[in-house]
PDB file of N, CA, C and O in Angstrom:
ATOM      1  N   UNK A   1       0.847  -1.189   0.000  1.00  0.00           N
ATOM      2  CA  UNK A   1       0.000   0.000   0.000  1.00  0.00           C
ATOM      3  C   UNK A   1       0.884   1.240   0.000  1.00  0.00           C
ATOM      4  O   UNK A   1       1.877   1.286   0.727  1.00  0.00           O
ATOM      5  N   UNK A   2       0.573   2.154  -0.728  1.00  0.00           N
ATOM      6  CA  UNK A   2       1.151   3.435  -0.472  1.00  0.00           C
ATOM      7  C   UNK A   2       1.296   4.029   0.357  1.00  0.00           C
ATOM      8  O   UNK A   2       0.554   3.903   1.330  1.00  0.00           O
ATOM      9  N   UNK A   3       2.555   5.151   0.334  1.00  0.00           N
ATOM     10  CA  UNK A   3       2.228   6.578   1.915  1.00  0.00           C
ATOM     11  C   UNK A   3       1.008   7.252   1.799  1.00  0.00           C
ATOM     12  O   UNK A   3       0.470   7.500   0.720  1.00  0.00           O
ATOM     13  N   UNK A   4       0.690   7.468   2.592  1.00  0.00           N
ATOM     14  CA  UNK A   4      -0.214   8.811   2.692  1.00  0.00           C
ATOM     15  C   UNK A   4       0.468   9.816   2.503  1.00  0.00           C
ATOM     16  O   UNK A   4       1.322   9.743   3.386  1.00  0.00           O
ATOM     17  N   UNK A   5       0.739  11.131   1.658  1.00  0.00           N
ATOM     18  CA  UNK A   5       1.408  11.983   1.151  1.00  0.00           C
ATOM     19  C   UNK A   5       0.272  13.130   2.154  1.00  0.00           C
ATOM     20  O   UNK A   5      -0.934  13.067   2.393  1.00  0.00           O
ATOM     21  N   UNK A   6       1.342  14.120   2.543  1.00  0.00           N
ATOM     22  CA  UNK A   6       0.862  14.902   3.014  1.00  0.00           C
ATOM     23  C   UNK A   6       0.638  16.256   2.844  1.00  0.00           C
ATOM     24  O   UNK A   6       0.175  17.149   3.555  1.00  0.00           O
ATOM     25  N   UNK A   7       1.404  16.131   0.912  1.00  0.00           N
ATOM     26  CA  UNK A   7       1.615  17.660   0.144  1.00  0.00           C
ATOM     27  C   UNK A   7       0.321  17.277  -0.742  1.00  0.00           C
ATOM     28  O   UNK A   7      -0.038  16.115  -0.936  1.00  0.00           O
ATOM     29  N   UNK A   8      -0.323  18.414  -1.247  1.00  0.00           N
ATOM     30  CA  UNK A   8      -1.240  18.110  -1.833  1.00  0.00           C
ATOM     31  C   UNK A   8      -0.413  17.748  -3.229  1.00  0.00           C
ATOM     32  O   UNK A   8       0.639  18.388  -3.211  1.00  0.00           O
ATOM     33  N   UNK A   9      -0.512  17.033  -4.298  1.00  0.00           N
ATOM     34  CA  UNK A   9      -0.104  16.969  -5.567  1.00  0.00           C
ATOM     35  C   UNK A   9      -0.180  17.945  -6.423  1.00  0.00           C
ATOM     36  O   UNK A   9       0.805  18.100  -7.145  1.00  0.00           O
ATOM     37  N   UNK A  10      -1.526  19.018  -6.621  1.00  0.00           N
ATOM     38  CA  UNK A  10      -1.754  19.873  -7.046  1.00  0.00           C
ATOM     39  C   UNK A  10      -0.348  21.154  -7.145  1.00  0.00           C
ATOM     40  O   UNK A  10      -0.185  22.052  -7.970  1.00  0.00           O
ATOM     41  N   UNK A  11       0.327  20.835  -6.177  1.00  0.00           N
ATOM     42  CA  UNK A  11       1.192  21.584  -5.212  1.00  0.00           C
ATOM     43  C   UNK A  11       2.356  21.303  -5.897  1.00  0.00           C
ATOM     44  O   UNK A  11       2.960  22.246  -6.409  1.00  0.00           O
ATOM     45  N   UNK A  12       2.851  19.998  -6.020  1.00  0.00           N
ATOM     46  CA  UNK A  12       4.000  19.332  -6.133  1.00  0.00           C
ATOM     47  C   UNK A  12       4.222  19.661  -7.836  1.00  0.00           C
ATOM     48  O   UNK A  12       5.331  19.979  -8.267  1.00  0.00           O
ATOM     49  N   UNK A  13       2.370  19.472  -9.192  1.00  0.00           N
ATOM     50  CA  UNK A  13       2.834  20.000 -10.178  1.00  0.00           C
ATOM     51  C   UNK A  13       3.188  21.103 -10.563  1.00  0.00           C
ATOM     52  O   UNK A  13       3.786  21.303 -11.620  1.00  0.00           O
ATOM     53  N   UNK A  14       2.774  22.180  -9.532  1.00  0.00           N
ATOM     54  CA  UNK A  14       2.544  23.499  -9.729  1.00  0.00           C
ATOM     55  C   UNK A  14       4.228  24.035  -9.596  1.00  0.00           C
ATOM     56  O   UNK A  14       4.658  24.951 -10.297  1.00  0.00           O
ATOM     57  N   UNK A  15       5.182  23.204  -8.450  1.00  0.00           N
ATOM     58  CA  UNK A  15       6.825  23.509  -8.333  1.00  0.00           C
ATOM     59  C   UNK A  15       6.820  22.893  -9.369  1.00  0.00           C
ATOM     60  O   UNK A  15       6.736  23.949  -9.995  1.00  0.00           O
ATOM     61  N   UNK A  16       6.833  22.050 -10.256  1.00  0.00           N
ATOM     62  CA  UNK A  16       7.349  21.622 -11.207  1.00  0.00           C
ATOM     63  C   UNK A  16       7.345  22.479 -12.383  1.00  0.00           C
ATOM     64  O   UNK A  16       8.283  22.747 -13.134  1.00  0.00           O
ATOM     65  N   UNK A  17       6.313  22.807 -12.412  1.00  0.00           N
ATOM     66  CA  UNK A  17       5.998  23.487 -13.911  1.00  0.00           C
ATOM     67  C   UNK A  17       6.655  25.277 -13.335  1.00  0.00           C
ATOM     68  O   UNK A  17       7.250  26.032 -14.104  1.00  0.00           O
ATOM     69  N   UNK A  18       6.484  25.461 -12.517  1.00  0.00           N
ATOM     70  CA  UNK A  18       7.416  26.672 -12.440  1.00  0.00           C
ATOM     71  C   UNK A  18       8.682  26.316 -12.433  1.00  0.00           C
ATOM     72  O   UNK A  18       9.195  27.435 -12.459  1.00  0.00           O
ATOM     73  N   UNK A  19       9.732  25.429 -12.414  1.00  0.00           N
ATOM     74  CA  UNK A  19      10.759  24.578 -12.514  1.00  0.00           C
ATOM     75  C   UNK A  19      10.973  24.560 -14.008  1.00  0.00           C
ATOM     76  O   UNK A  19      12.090  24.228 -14.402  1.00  0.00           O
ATOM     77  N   UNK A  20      10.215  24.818 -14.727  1.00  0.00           N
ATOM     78  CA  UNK A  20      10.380  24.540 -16.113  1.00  0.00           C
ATOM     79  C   UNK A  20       9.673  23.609 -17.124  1.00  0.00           C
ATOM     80  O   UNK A  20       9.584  23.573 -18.351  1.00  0.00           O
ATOM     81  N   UNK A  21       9.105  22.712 -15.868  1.00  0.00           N
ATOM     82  CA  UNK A  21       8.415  21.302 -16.751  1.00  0.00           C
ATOM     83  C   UNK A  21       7.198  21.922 -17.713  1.00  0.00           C
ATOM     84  O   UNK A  21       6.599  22.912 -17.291  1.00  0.00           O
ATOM     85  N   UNK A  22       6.868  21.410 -18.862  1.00  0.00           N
ATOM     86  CA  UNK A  22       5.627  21.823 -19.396  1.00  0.00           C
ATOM     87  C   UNK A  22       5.019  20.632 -19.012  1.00  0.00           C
ATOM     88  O   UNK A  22       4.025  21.298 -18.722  1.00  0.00           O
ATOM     89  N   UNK A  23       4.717  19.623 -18.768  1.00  0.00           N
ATOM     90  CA  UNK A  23       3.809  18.435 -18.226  1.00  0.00           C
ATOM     91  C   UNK A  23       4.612  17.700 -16.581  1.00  0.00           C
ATOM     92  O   UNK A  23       5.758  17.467 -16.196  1.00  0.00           O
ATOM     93  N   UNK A  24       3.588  17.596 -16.173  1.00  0.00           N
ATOM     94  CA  UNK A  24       4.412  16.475 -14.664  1.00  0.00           C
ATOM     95  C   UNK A  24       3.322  15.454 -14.853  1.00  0.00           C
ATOM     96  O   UNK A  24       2.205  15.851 -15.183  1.00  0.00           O
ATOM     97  N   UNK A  25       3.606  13.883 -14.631  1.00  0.00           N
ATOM     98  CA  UNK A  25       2.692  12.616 -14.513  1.00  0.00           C
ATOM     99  C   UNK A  25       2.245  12.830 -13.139  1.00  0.00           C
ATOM    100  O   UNK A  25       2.628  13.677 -12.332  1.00  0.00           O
ATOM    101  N   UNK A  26       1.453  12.002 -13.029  1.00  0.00           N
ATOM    102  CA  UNK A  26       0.891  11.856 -11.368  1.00  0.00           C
ATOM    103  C   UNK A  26       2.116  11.394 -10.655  1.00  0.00           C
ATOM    104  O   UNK A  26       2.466  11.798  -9.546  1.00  0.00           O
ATOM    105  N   UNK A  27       2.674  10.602 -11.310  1.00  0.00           N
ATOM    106  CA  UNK A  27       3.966   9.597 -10.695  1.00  0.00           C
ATOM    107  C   UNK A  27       5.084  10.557 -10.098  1.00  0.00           C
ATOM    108  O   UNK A  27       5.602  10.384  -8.995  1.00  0.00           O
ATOM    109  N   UNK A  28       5.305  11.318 -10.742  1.00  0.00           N
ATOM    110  CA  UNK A  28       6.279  12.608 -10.829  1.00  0.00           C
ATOM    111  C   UNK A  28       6.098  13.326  -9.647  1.00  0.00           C
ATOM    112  O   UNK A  28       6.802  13.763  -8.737  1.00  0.00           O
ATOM    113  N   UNK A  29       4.774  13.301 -10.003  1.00  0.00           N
ATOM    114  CA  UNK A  29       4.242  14.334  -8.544  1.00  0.00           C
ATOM    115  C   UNK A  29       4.378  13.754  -7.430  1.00  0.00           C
ATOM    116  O   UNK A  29       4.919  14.365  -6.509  1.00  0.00           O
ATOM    117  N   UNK A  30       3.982  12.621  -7.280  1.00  0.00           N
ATOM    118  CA  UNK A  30       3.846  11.961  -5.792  1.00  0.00           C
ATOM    119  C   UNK A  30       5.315  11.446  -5.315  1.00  0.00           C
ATOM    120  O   UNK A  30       5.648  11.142  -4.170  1.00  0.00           O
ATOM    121  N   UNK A  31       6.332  11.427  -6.842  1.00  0.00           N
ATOM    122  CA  UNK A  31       7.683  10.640  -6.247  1.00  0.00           C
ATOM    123  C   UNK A  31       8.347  12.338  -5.388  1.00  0.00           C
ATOM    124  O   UNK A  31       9.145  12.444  -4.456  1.00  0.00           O
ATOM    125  N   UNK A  32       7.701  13.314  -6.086  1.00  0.00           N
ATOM    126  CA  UNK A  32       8.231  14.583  -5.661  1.00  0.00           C
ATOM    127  C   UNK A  32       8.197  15.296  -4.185  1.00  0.00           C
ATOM    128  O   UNK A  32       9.000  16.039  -3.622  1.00  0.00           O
ATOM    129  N   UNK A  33       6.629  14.628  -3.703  1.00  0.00           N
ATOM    130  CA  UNK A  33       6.119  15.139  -2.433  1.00  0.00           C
ATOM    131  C   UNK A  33       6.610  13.845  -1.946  1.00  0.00           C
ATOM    132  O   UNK A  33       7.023  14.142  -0.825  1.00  0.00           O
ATOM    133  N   UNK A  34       6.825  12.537  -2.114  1.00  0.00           N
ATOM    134  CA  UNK A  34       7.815  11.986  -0.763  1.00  0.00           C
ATOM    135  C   UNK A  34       8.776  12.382  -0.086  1.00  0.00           C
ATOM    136  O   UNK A  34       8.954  12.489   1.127  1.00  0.00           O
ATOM    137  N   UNK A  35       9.771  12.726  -1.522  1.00  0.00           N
ATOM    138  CA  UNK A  35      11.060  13.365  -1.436  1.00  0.00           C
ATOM    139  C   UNK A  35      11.209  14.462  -0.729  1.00  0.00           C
ATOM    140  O   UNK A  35      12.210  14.705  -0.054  1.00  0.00           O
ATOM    141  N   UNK A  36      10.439  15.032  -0.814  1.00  0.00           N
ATOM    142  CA  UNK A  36      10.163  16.764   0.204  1.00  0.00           C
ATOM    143  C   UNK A  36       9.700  16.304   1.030  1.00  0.00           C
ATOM    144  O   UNK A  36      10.126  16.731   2.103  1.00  0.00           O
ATOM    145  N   UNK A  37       8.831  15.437   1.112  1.00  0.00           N
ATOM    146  CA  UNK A  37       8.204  14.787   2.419  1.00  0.00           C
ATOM    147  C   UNK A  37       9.544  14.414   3.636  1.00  0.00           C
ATOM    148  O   UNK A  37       9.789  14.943   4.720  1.00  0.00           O
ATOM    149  N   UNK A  38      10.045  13.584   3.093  1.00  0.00           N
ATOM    150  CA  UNK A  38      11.505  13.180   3.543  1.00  0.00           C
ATOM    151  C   UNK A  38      12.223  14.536   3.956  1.00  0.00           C
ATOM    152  O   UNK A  38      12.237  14.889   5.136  1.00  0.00           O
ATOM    153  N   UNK A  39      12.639  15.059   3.254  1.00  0.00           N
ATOM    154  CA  UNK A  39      13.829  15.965   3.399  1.00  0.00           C
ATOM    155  C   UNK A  39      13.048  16.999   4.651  1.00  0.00           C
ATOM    156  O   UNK A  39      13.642  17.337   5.674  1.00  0.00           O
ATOM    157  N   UNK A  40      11.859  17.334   4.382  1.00  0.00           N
ATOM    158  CA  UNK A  40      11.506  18.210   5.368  1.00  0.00           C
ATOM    159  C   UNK A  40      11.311  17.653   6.778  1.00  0.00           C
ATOM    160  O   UNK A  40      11.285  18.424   7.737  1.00  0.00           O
ATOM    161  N   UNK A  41      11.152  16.116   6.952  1.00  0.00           N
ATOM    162  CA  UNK A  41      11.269  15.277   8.297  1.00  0.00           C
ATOM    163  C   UNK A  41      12.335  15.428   8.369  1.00  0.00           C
ATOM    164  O   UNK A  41      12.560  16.256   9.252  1.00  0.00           O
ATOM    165  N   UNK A  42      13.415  14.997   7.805  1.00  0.00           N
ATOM    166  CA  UNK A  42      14.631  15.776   8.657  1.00  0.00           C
ATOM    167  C   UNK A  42      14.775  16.558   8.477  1.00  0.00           C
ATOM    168  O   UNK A  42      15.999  16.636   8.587  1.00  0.00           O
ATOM    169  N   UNK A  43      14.420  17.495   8.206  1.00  0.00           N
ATOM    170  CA  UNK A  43      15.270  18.685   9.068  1.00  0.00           C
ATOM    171  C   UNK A  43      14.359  19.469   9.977  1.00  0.00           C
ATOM    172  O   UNK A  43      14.664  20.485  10.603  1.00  0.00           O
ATOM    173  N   UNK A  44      12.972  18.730   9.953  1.00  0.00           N
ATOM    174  CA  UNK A  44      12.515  18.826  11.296  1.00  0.00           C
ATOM    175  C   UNK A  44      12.464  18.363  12.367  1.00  0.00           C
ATOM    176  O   UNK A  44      11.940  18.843  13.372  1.00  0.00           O
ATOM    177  N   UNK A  45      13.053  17.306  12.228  1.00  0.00           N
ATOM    178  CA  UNK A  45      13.889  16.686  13.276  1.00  0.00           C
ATOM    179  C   UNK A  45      15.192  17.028  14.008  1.00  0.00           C
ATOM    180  O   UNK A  45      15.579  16.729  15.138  1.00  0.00           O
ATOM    181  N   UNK A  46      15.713  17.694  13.094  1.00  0.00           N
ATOM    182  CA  UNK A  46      17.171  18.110  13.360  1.00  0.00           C
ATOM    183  C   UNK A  46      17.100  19.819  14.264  1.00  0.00           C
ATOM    184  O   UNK A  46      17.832  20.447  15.030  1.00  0.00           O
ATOM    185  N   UNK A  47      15.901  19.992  13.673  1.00  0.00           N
ATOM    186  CA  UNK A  47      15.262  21.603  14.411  1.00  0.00           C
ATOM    187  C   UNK A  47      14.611  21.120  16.026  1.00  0.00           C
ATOM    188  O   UNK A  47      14.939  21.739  17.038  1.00  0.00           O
ATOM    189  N   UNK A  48      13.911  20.249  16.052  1.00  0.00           N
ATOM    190  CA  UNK A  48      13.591  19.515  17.231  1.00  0.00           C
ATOM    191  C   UNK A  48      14.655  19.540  17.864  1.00  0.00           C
ATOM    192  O   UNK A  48      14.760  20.334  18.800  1.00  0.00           O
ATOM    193  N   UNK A  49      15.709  18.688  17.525  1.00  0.00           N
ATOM    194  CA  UNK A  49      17.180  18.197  18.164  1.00  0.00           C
ATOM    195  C   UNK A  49      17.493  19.421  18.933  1.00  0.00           C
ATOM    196  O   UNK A  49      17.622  19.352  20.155  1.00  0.00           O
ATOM    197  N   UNK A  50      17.623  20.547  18.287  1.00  0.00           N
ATOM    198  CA  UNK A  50      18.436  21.934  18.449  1.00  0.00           C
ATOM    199  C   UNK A  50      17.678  22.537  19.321  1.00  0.00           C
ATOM    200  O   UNK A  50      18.232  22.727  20.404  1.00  0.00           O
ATOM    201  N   UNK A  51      16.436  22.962  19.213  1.00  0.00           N
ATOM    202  CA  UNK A  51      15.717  23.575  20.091  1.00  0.00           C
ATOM    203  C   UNK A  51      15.987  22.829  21.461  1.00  0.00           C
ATOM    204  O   UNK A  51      16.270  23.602  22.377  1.00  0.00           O
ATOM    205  N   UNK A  52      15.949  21.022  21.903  1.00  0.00           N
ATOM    206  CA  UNK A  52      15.625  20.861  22.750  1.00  0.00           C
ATOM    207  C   UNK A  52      17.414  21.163  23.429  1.00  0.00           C
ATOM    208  O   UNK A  52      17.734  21.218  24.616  1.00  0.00           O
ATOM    209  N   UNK A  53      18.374  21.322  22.136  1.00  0.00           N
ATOM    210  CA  UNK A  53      19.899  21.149  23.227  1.00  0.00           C
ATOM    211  C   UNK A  53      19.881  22.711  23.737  1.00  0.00           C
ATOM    212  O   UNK A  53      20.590  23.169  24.633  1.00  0.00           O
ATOM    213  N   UNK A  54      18.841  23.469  22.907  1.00  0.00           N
ATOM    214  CA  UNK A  54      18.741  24.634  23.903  1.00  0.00           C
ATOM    215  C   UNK A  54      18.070  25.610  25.316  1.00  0.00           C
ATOM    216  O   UNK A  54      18.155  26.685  25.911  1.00  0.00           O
ATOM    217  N   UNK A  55      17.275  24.105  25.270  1.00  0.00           N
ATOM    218  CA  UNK A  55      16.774  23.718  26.426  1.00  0.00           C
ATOM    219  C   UNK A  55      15.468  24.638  26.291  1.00  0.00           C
ATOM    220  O   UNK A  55      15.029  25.184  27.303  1.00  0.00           O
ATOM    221  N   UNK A  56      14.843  24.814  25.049  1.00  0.00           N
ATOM    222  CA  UNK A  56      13.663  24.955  24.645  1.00  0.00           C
ATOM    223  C   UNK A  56      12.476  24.070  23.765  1.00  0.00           C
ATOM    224  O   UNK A  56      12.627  23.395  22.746  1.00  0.00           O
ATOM    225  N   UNK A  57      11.334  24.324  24.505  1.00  0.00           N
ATOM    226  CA  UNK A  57      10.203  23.414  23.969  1.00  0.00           C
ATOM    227  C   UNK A  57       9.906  23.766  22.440  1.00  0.00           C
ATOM    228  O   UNK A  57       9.662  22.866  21.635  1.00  0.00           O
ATOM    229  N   UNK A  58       9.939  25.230  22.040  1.00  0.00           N
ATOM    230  CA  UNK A  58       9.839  25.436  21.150  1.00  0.00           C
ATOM    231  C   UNK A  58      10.548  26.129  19.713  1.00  0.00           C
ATOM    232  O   UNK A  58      11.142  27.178  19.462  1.00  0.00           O
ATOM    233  N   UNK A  59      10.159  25.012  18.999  1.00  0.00           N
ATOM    234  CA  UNK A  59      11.117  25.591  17.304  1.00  0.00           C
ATOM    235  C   UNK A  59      10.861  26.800  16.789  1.00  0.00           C
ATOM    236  O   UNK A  59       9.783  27.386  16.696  1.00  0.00           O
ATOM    237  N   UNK A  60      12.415  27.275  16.315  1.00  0.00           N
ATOM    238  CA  UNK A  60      11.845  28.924  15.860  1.00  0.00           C
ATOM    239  C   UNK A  60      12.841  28.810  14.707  1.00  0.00           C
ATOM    240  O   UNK A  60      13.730  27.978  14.521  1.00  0.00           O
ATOM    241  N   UNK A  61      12.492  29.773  14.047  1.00  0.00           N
ATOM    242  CA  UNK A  61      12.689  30.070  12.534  1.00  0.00           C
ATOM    243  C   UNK A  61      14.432  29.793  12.525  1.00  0.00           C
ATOM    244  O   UNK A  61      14.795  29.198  11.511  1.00  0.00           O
ATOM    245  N   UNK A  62      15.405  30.096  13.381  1.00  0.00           N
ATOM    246  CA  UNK A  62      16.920  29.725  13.894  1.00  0.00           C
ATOM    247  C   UNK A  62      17.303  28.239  13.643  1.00  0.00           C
ATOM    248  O   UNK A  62      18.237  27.758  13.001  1.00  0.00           O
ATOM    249  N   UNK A  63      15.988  27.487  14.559  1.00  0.00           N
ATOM    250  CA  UNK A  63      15.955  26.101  14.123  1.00  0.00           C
ATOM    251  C   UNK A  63      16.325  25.446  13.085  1.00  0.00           C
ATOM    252  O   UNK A  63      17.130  24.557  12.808  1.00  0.00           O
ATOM    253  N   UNK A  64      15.347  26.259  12.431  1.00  0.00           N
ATOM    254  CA  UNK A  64      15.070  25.393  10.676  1.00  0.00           C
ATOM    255  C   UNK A  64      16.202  26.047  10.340  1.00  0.00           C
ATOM    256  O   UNK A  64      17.187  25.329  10.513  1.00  0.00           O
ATOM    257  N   UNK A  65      16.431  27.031   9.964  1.00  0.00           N
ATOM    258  CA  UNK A  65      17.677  27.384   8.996  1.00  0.00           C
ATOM    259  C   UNK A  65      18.887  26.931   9.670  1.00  0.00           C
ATOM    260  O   UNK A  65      19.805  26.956   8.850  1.00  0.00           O
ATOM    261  N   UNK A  66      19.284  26.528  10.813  1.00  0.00           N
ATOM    262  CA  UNK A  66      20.636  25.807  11.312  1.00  0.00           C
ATOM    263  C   UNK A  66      20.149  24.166  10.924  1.00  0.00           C
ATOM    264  O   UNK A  66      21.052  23.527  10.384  1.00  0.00           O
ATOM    265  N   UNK A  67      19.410  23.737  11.040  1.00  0.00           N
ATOM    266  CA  UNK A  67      18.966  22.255  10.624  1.00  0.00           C
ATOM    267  C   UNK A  67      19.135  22.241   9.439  1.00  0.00           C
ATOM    268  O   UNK A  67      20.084  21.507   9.164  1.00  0.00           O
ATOM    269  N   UNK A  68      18.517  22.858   8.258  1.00  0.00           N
ATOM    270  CA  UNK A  68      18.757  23.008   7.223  1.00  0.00           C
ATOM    271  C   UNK A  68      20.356  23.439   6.507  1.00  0.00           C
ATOM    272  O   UNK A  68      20.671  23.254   5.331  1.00  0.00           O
ATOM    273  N   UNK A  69      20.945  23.858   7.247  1.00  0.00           N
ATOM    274  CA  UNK A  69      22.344  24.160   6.621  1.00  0.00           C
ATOM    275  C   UNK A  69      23.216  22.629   7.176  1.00  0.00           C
ATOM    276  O   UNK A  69      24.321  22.370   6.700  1.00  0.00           O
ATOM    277  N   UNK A  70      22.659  21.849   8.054  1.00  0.00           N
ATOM    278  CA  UNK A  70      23.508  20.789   8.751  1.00  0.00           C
ATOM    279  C   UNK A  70      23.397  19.705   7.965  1.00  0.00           C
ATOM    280  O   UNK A  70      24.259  18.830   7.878  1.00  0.00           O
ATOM    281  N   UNK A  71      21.819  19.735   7.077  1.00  0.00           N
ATOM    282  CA  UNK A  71      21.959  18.812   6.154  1.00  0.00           C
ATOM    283  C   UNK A  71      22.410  18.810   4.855  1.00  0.00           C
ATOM    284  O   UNK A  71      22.429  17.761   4.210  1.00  0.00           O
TER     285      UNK A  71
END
């Protein structure tokens, strides 16, 4: 059975075709929102990580962009 994708697809053709694509398949789309799906679990995880070694409950915009440069 498949993931449950949690980007809408609509979404995923719409980066594409501003990307340059003149057509995206469904396939395209959904292999696209895993992949972001993925990449954005970590590095929301890695923002989690950081916030909590700073001995805060909550993630702030510092988070993500130090998580994001670590990956």
């Amino acid at each position: 059975m498949a993931k449950k994708l949690n980007l809408p697809l609509a979404a995923m053709e719409r980066l594409l075709r501003n990307a340059g694509a003149e057509r995206v398949s469904k396939k395209a789309a959904e292999l696209f929102a895993e992949v972001l799906e993925n990449t954005a679990s970590r590095i929301g995880e890695e923002a989690v990580l950081l916030a909590k070694h700073s001995g805060r409950k909550t993630v702030n915009a510092e988070d993500i962009k130090l998580a994001h440069k670590r990956r």
